[in-house]
C-alpha positions in Angstrom: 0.0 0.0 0.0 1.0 3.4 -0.7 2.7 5.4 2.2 1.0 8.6 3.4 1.4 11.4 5.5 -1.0 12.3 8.7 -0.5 15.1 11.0 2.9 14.9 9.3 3.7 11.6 10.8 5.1 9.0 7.9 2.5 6.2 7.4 4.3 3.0 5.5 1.4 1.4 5.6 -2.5 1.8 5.1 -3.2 -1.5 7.7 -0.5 -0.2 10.5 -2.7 0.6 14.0 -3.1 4.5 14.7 0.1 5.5 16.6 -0.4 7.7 19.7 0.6 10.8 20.6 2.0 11.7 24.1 2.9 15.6 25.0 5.0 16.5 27.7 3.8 19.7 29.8 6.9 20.1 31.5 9.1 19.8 28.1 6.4 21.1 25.9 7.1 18.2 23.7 4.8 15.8 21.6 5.9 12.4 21.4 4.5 10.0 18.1 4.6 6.7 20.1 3.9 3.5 17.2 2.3 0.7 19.0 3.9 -2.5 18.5 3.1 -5.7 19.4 5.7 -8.8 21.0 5.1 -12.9 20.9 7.3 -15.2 22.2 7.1 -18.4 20.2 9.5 -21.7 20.4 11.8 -19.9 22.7 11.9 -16.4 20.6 10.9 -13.3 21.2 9.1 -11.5 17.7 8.4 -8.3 17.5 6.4 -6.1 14.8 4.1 -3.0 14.2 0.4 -3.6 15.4 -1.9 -3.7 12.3 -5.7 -2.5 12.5 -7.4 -5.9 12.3 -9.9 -3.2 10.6 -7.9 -2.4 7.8 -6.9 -5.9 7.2 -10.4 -6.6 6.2 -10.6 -4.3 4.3 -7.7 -4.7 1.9 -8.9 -8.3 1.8 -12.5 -6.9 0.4 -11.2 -4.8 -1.7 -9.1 -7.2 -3.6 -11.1 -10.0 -3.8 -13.9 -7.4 -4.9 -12.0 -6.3 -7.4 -11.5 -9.7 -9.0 -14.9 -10.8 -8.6 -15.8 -7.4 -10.5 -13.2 -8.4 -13.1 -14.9 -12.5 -13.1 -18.6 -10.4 -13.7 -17.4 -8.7 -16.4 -15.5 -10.7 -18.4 -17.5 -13.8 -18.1 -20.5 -13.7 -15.8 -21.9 -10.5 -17.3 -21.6 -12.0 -21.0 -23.2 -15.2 -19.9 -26.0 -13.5 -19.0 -27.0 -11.4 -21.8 -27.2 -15.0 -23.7 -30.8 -15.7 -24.8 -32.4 -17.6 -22.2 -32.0 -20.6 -20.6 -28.4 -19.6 -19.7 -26.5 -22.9 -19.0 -23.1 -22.8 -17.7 -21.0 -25.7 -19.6 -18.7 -28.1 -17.8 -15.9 -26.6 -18.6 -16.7 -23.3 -17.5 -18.4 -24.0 -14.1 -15.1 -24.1 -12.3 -14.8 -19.9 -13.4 -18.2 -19.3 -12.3 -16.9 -21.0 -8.8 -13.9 -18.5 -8.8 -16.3 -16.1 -9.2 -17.9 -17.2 -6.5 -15.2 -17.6 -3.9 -14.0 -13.8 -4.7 -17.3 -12.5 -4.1 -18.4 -14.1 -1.2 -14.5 -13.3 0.2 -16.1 -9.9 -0.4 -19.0 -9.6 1.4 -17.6 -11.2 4.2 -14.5 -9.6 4.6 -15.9 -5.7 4.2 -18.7 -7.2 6.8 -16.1 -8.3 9.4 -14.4 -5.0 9.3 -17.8 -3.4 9.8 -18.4 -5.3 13.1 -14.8 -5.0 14.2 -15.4 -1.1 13.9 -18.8 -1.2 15.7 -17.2 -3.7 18.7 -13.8 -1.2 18.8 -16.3 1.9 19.1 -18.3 0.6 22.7 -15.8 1.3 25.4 -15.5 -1.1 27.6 -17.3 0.4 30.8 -20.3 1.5 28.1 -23.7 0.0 29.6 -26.8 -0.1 28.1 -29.8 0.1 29.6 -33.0 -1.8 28.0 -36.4 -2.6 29.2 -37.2 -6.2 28.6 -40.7 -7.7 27.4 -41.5 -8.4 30.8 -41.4 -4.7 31.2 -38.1 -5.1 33.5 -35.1 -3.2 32.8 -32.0 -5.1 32.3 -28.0 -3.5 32.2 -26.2 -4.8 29.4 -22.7 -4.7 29.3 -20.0 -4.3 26.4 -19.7 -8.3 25.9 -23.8 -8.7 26.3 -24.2 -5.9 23.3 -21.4 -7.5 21.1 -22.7 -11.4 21.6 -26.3 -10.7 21.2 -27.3 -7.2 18.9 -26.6 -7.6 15.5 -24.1 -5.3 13.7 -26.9 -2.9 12.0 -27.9 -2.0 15.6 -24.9 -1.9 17.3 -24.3 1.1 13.9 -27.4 2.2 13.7 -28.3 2.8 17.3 -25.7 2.1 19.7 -22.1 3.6 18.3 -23.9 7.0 17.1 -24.7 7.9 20.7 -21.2 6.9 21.8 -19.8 9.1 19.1 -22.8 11.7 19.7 -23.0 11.8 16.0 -26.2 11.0 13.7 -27.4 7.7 13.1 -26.4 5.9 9.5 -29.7 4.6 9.5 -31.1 8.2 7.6 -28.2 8.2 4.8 -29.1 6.5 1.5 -26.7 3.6 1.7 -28.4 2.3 4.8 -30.5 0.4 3.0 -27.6 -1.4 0.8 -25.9 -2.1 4.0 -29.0 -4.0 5.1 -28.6 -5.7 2.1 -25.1 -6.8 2.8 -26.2 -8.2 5.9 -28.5 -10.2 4.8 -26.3 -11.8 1.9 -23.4 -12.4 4.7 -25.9 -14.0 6.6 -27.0 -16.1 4.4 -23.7 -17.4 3.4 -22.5 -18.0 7.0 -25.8 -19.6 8.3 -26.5 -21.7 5.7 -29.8 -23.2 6.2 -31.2 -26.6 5.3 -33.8 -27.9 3.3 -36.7 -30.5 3.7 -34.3 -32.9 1.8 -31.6 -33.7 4.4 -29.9 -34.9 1.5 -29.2 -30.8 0.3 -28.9 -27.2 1.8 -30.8 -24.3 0.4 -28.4 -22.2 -1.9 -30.5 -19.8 -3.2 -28.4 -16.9 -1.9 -26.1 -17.7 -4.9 -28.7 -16.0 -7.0 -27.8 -12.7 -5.0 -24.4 -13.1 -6.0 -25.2 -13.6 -9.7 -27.3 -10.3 -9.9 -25.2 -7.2 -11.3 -26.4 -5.2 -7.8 -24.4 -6.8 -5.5 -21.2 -5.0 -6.0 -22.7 -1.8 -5.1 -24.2 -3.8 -1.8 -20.8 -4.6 -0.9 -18.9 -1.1 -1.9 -21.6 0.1 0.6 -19.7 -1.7 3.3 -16.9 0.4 2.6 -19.1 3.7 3.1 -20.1 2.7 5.9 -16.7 2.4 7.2 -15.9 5.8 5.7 -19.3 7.5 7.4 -18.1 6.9 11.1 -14.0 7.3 10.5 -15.2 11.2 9.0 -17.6 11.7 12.0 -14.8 11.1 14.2 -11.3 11.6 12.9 -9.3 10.7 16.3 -10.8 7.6 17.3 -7.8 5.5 17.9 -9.2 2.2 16.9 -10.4 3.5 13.3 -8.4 2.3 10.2 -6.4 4.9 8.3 -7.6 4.9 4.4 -11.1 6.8 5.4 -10.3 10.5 4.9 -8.0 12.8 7.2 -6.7 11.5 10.6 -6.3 13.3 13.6 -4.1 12.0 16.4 -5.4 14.0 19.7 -2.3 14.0 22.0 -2.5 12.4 25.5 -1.5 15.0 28.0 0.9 13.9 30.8 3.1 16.2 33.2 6.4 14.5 32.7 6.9 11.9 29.6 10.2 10.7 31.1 8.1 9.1 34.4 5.8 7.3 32.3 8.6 6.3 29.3 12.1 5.3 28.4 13.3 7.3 25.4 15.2 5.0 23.4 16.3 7.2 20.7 15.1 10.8 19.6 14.5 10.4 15.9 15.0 14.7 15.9 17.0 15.8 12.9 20.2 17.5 13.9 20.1 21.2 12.6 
């Protein structure tokens, strides 16, 4: 990926986790601190960069979007426009299943990074307070709302009055996003039939109808909706607009951190 510049820190890498800033009241200083992450495996210590999990979903949607896109096109598309019945030969069933593997890669990829956005955006002291049918009012916690709400609320309702921002529910690609998680739903709880002997694919024909790359791009609007609403958030993926890295105040850097090297050029 291309490298960038935000705030006028160097970004090598589109997938790299925010970094954090730290000033230094006494020094009037601001320290860029990357966050990095250490294993030890079979007796070694390994050391990298953290990535945004976020971003790593969505480089994976975009490129296997792209070559389902290029699949449609090229042969899917052209198949289609064949007088009817359209019958897919031998020979070129195993392309239509490549087809199928990048697009359902797709929509489940850019769907992942969508509920690892809404699940990095509850803090974990956030509570929520709901009244049951019993007409009893329950306290649900981080890890109740992220086992048991589905994505589109915990977007729609839930992360827009942690941000304080309005709800995605009243843009116009709400309703494609809908439609996204239906298809991904589909796909990962595959359902059965009355024959025990077969399981109901009909969801294919989603996949097969030219609409469904603009279902899935909406994924990636989405995404783009709540990193412009709030441009610090340190769990948000870079690649959405500008970035903003709000400084963590502390009275002395030096008590809280070893300063390995100062990366200042001489002048």
């Amino acid at each position: 990926m291309e490298e960038e510049k935000k705030d006028g820190y160097n970004i090598f890498d589109l997938r790299l986790m925010r970094p954090i800033a730290v000033k230094d009241k006494k020094n009037q200083m601001v320290y860029t601190l990357q966050q990095s992450q250490s294993f030890e495996i079979e007796n070694k210590k390994i050391y990298f960069y953290k990535p945004n999990n976020i971003s790593l979903f969505v480089n994976i949607a975009h490129r296997e979007l792209k070559e389902a896109k290029k699949l449609y096109n090229e042969f899917v598309k052209i198949k289609l426009k064949e007088n009817s019945p359209v019958e897919f030969k031998e020979e070129e069933n195993s392309k239509l299943y490549d087809y199928f593997e990048r697009i359902q890669l797709a929509v489940i990829s850019i769907y992942t990074a969508i509920e690892a956005l809404a699940n990095v955006a509850i803090p974990r002291d956030f509570e929520l307070e709901k009244i049951n049918n019993k007409k009893v009012k329950e306290i649900w916690t981080k890890d109740n709302i992220e086992r048991w709400l589905t994505t589109s609320e915990k977007l729609g309702d839930i992360v827009p009055e942690i941000l304080k921002i309005e709800s995605p529910k009243k843009i116009k690609l709400w309703a494609f996003f809908k439609k996204l998680e239906e298809i991904r739903n589909d796909i990962i709880h595959q359902k059965s039939t009355d024959d025990p002997n077969k399981v109901d694919t009909l969801f294919l024909r989603k996949l097969l109808k030219s609409d469904v790359f603009k279902i899935t791009e909406s994924g990636f609007a989405i995404i783009q909706y709540f990193c412009e609403k709030d441009k610090t958030h340190s769990f948000f993926p870079f690649g959405f607009g500008d970035v903003q890295i709000k400084p963590v105040e502390l009275e002395n850097f030096e008590s809280h951190f070893e300063l390995i090297e100062d990366n200042k050029e001489e002048k």
